[in-house]
matplotlib code that plots the C-alpha trace (Angstrom):
import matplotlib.pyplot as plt

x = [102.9, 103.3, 101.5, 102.9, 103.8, 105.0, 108.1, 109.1, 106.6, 104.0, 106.8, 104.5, 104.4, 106.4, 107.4, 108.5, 108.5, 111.2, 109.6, 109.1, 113.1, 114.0, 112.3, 113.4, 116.9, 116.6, 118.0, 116.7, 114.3, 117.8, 119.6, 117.7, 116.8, 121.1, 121.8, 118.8, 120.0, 124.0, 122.8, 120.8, 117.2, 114.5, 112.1, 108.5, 107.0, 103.1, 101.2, 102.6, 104.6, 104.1, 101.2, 103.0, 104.5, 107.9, 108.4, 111.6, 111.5, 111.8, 113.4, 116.1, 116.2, 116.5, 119.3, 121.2, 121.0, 122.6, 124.9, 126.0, 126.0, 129.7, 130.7, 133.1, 135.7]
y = [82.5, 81.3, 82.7, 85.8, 84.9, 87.2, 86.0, 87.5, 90.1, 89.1, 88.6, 90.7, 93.6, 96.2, 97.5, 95.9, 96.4, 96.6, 93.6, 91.7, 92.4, 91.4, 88.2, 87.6, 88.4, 86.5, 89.9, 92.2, 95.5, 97.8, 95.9, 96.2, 100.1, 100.4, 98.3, 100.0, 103.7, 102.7, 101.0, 104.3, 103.2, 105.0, 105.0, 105.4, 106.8, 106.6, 108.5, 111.1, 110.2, 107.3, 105.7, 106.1, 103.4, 102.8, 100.8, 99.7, 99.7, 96.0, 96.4, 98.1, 95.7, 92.7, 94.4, 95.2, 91.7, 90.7, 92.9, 91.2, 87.6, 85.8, 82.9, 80.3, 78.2]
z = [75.4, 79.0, 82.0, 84.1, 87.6, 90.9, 90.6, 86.9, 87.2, 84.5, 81.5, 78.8, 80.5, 79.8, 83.7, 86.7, 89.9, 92.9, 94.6, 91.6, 90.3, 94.2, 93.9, 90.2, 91.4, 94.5, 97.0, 98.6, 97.7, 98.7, 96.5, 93.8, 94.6, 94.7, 91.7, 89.7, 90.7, 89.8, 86.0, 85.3, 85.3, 84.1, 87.5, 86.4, 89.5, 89.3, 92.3, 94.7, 98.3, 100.0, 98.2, 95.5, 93.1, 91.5, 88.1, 85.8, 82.3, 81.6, 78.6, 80.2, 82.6, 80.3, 78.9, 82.0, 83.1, 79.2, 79.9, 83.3, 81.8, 82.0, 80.4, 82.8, 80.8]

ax = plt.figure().add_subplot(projection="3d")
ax.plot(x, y, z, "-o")
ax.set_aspect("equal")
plt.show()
């Protein structure tokens, strides 16, 4: 098994984060909050307001970004 890093957001965990998706995806945090909120999600909000946190499901992820994959000719 190979070590979690910031940039895929610790690949055994079962959440991600915004940040971690924005670096992963090389954009930015409102891209990933509009491409997150247009595939249908699930947000996992842990806290309340503004020290509050927002995760992904990284399965649903994973399978968002299969979905996306073309092949070129």
């Amino acid at each position: 098994m190979r070590p979690s890093s910031v940039e895929d957001g610790g690949c055994d965990r079962a959440f991600i984060s915004p940040k971690a998706l924005a670096l992963r995806w090389q954009c930015g945090r409102s891209s990933v909050d509009r491409i997150a909120r247009r595939a249908g999600f699930t947000r996992v909000c842990l806290g309340h307001g503004k020290n509050g946190m927002v995760r992904y499901l990284r399965r649903e992820v994973e399978a968002y970004e299969a979905s996306r994959q073309v092949r070129t000719r």
